[in-house]
VEXDREN-2710 file (C-alpha; in Angstrom, 1 decimal):
% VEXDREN-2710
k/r/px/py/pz
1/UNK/63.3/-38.0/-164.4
2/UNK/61.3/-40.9/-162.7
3/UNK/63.6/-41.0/-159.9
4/UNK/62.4/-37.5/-158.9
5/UNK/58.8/-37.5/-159.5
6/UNK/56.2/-38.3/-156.8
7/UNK/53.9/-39.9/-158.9
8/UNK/49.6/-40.1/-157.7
9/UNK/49.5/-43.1/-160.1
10/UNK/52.4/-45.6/-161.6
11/UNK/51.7/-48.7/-163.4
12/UNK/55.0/-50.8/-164.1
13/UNK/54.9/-54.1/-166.2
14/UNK/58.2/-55.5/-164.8
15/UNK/59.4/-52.6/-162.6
16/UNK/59.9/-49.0/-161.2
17/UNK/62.0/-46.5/-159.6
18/UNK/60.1/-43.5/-158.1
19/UNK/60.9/-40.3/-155.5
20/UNK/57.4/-41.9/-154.4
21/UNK/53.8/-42.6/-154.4
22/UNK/51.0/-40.3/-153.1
23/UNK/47.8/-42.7/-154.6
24/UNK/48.4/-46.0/-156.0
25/UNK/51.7/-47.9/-157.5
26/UNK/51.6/-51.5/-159.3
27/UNK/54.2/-53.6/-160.8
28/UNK/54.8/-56.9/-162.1
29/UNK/58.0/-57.6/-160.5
30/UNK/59.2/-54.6/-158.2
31/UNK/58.5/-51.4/-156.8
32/UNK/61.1/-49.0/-155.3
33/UNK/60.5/-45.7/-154.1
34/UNK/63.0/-43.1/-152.4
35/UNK/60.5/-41.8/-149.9
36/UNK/57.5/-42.1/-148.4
37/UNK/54.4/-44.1/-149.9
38/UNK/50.9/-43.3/-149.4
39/UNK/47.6/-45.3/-149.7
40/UNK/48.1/-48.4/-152.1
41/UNK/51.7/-50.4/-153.5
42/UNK/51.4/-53.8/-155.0
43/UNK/54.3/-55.6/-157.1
44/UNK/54.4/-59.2/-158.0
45/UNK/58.0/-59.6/-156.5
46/UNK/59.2/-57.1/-154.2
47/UNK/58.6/-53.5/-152.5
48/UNK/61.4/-51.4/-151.4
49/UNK/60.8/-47.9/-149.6
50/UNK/63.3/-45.6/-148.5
51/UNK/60.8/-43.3/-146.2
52/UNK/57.5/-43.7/-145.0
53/UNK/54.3/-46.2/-145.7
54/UNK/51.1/-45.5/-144.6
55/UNK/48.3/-47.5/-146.4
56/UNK/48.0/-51.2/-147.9
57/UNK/51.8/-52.7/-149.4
58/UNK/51.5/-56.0/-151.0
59/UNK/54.3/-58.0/-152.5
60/UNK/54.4/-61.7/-153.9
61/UNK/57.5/-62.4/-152.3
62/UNK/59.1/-59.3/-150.2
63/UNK/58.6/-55.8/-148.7
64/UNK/61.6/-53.7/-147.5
65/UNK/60.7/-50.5/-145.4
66/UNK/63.7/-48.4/-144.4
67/UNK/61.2/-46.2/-142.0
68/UNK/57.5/-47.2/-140.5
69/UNK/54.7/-48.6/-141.7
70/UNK/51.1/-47.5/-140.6
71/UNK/48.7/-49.9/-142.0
72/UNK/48.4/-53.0/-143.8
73/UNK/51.5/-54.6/-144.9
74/UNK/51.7/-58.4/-146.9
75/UNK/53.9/-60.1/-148.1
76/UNK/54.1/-64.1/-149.3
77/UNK/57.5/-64.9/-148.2
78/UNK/58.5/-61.8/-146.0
79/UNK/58.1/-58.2/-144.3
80/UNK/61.1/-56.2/-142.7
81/UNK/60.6/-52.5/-141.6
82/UNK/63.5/-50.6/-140.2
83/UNK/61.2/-48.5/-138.2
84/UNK/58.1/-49.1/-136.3
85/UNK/55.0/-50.6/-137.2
86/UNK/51.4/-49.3/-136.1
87/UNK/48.5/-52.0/-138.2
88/UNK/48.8/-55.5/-139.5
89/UNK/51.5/-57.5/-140.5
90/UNK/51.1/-60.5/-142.5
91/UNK/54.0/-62.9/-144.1
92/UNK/54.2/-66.4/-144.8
93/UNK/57.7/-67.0/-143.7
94/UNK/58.8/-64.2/-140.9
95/UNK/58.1/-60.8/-140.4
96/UNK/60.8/-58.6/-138.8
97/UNK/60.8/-55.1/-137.3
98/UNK/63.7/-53.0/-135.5
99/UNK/61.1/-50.7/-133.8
100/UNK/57.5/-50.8/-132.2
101/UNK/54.9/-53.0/-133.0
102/UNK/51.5/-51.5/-132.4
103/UNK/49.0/-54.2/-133.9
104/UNK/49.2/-57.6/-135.3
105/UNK/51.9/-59.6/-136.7
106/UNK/51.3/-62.7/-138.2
107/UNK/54.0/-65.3/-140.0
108/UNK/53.6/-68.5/-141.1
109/UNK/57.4/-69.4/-139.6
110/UNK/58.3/-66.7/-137.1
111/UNK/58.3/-62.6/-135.7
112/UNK/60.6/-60.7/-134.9
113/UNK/60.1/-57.4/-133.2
114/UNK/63.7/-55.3/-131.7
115/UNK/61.6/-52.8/-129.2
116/UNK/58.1/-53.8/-127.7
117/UNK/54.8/-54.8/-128.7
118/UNK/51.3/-53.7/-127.8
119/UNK/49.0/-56.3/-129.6
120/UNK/49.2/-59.6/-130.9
121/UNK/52.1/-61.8/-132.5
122/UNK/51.0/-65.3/-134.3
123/UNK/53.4/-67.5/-135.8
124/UNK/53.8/-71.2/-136.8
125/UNK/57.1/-71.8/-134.9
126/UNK/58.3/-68.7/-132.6
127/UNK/57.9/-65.3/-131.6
128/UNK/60.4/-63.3/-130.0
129/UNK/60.1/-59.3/-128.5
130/UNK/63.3/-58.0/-127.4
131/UNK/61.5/-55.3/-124.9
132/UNK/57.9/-55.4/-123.3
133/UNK/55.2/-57.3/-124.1
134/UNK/51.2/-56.4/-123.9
135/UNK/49.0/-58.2/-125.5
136/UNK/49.0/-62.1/-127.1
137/UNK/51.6/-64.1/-128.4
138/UNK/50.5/-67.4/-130.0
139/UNK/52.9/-69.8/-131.3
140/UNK/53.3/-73.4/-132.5
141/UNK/56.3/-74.2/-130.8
142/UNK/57.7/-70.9/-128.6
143/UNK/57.4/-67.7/-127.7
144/UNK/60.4/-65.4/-126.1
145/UNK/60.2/-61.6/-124.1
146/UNK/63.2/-60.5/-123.1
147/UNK/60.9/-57.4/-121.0
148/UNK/57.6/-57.5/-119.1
149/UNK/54.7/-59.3/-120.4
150/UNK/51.7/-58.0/-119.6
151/UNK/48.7/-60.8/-121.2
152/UNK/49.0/-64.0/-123.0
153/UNK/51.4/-66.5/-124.2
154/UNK/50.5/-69.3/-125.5
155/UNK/53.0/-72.2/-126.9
156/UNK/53.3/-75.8/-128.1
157/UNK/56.2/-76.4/-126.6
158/UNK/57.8/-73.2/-124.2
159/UNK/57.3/-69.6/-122.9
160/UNK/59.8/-67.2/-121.7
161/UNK/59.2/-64.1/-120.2
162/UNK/62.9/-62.6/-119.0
163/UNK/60.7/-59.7/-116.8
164/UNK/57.6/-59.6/-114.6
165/UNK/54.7/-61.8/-116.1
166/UNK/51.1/-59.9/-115.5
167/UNK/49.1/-62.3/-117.1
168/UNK/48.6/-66.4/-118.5
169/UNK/51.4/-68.5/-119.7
170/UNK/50.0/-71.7/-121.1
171/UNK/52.8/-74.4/-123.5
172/UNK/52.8/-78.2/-123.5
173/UNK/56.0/-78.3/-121.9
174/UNK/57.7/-75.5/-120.2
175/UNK/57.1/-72.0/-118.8
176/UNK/59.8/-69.8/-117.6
177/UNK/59.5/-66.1/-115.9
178/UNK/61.5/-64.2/-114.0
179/UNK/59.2/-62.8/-111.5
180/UNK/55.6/-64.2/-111.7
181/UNK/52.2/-62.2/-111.0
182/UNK/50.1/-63.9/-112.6
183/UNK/49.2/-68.0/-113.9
184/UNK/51.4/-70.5/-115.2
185/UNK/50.1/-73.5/-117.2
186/UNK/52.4/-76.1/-118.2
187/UNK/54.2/-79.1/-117.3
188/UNK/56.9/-77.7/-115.8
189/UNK/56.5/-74.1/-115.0
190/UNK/59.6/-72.3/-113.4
191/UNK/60.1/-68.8/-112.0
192/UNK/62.5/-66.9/-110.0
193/UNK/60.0/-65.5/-107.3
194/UNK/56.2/-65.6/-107.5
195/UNK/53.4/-63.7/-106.2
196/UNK/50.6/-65.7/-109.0
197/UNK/49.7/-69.4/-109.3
198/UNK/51.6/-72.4/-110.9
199/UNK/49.5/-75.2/-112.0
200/UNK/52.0/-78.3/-113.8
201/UNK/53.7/-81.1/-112.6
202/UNK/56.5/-79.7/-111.5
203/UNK/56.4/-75.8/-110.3
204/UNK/59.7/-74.9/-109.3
205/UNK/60.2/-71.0/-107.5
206/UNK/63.9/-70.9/-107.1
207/UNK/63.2/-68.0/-103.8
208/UNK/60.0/-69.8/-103.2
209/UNK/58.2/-72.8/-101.4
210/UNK/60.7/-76.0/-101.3
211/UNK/59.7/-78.7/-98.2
212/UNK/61.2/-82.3/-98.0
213/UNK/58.6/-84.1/-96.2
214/UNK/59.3/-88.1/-94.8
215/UNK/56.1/-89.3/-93.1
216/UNK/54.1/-92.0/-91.9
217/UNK/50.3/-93.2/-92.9
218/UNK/47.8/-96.2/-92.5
219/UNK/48.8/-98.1/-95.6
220/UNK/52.6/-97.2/-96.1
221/UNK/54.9/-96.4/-92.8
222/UNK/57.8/-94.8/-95.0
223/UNK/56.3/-92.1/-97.5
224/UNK/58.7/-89.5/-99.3
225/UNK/57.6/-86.2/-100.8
226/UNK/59.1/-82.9/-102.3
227/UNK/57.1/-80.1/-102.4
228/UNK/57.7/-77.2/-104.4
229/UNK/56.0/-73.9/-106.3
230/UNK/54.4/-70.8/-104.0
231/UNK/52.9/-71.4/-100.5
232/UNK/48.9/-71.4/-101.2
233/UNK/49.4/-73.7/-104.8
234/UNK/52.3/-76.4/-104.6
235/UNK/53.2/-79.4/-106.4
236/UNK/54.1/-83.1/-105.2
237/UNK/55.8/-85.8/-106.0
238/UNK/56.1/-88.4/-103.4
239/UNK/57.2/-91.8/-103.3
240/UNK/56.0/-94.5/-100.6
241/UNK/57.6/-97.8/-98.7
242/UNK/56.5/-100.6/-96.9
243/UNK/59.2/-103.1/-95.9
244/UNK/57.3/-105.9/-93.6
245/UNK/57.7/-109.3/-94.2
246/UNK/55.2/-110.2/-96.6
247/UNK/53.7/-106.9/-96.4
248/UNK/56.1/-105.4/-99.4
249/UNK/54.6/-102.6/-101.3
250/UNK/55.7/-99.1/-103.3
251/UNK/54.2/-96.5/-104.5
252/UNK/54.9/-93.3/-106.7
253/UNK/53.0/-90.2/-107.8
254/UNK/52.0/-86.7/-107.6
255/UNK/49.5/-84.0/-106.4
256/UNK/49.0/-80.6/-105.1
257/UNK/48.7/-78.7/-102.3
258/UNK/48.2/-75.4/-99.9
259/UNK/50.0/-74.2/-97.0
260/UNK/47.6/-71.8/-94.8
261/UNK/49.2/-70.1/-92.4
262/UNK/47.4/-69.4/-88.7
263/UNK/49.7/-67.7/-87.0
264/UNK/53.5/-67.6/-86.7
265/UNK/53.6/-71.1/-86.5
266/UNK/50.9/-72.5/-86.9
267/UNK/49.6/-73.7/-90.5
268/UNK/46.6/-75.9/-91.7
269/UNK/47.9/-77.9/-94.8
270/UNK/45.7/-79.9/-97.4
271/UNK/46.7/-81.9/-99.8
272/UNK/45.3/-84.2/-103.1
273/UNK/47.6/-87.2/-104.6
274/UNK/47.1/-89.4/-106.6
275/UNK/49.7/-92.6/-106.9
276/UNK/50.3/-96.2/-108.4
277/UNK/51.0/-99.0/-106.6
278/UNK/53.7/-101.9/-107.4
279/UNK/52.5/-105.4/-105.8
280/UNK/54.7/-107.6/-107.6
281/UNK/53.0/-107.1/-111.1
282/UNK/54.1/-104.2/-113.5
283/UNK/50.8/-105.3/-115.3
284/UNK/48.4/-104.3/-112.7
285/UNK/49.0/-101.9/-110.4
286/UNK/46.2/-100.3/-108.4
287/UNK/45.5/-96.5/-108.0
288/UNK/45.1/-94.9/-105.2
289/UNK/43.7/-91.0/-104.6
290/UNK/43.9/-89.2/-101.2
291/UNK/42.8/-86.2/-100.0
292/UNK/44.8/-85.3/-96.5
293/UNK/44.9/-82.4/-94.3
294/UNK/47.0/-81.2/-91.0
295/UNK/48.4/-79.1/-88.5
296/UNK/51.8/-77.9/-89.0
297/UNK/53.8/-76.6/-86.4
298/UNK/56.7/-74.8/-86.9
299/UNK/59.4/-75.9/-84.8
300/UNK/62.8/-74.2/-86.2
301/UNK/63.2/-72.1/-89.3
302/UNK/63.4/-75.2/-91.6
303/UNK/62.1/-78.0/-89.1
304/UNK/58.2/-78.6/-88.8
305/UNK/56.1/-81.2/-87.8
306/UNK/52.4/-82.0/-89.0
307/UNK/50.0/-84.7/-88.4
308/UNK/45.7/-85.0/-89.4
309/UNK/43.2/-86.8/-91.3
310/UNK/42.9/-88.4/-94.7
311/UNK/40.5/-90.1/-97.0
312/UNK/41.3/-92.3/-99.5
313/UNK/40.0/-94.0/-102.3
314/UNK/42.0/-97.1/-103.6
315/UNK/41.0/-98.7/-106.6
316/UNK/42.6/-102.2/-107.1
317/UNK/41.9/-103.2/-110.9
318/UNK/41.1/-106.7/-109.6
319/UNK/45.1/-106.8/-108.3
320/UNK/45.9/-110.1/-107.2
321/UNK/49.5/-109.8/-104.9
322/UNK/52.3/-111.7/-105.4
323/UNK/53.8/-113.4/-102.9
324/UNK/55.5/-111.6/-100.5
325/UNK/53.8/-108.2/-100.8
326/UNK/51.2/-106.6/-99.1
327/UNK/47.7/-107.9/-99.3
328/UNK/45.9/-105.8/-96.6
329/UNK/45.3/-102.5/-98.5
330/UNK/42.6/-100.3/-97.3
331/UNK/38.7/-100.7/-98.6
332/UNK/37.9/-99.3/-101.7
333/UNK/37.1/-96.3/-99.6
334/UNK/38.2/-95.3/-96.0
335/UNK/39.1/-92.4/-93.5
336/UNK/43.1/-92.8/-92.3
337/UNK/45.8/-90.2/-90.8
338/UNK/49.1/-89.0/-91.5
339/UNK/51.8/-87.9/-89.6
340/UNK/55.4/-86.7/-90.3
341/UNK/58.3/-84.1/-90.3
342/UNK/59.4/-81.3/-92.9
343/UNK/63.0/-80.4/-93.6
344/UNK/63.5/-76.6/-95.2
END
């Protein structure tokens, strides 16, 4: 008859097989209950519930909820729940849940949630929401929302947020959002449009601010750049030249920048680089950190020319030239210009 009782107490050396528990159920090895389960279940190998859980389940190794859970739920290798969840998960491989999560789920390896989550997801590797996202999600390597995220992600390696992203995506590599409102943080960050801020190397809007710039200054007459991210916050990487006869010299680097407009077409541009010079020795090769600004006028829709002052600050790590290349860089610090034309 123990398959029909709902017991308010069970005690089970190895194992037992209950309608359910309204009070408290322990067992060495497993605990499996028709329906619901109320207040406490701990088993030294595995819980399996057919209905409801609303209290504390514990399991050495696995719990198995066909319905929700409300409240605490641990288990050493494991936790799936059919339903949704509304408290705190806790596993030390994976946690996995077909519904809501309302709460906190952490995993040692990875979670797993099939509908949305309002709270906070921690794992070891990767964290993955199928809907919306609001709240944190903290992982060691990456986290994936395949609907809007509305707060945190933070990842060792990459964030994706397939919807709008309302909030801070921070990874040591890569983030990715469809439409951005709010602050990227990575090396390369990359959106579809963007009304926030992207702050990496390389910000890349795919309907947003892309300018090919060639350009002129007082230490290199052929300079390259490719700007790229949102209007008021862009990245740069440029790329200099100077051909002369015994005046050889390139540069590379990056930097950021703003495009203000002032009127139709009119915009005040500043800019901060930084970049290495090569002078004929890969072993020494000075730095060099400017801060420019200008006036860009808008001559066509993807034609524009710009031209203002700089200051620069060059330091030379005692570079001695080799022959051939330039020798008449600028003092270790000095005022110059810049002048030039932007395609797109």
């Amino acid at each position: 008859m123990g398959a029909q009782v709902i017991n308010k107490f069970s005690l089970n050396v190895i194992g037992g097989y209950t309608a359910g528990i309204n009070g408290f159920e322990m067992a060495g090895a497993f605990n499996i209950d028709k329906k619901d389960v109320q207040y406490v279940q701990i088993a030294g190998g595995f819980n399996v519930v057919g209905g409801k859980t609303v209290g504390a389940q514990l399991a050495g190794v696995y719990n198995l909820d066909l319905d929700s859970v409300t409240g605490a739920q641990a288990g050493g290798i494991a936790n799936r729940v059919k339903g949704s969840v509304t408290g705190v998960q806790l596993a030390g491989i994976f946690n996995h849940v077909e519904k809501t999560v309302k709460g906190m789920q952490a995993a040692g390896i990875y979670n797993h949630a099939l509908d949305s989550v309002q709270g906070v997801q921690l794992s070891g590797i990767y964290n993955y929401v199928k809907n919306d996202l609001e709240g944190v999600q903290a992982s060691g390597l990456a986290n994936r929302v395949k609907g809007r995220t509305s707060g945190l992600q933070v990842a060792g390696l990459a964030n994706s947020s397939k919807g709008e992203m309302d909030g801070v995506q921070v990874s040591g590599f890569l983030n990715y959002a469809s439409r951005l409102k709010g602050v990227q943080i990575g090396l390369v960050n990359i959106a579809d449009t963007a009304d926030g801020y992207m702050l990496g190397l390389i910000n890349i809007v795919k309907k947003g601010y892309h300018k090919l710039a060639l350009s002129s200054n007082e230490t290199l007459p052929i300079n390259l750049s490719y700007k790229t991210g949102v209007r008021y916050l862009y990245s740069i990487l440029v790329a200099g030249y100077s051909p002369g006869v015994n005046e050889k010299a390139y540069s590379l680097g990056l930097g950021i920048g703003s495009d203000l407009p002032l009127s139709k077409r009119l915009a005040w541009v500043t800019e901060l680089t930084y970049s290495s010079f090569y002078l004929g020795n890969w072993d020494a090769m000075p730095n060099f950190y400017r801060l420019q600004t200008s006036l860009q006028v808008q001559l066509g829709k993807k034609v524009s020319l710009f031209a203002g002052p700089a200051f620069s600050i060059y330091d030379a790590n005692h570079v001695h030239p080799a022959t051939g290349y330039k020798t008449s860089m600028p003092a270790t610090s000095s005022f110059g210009w810049t002048a030039g034309i932007n395609f797109f």
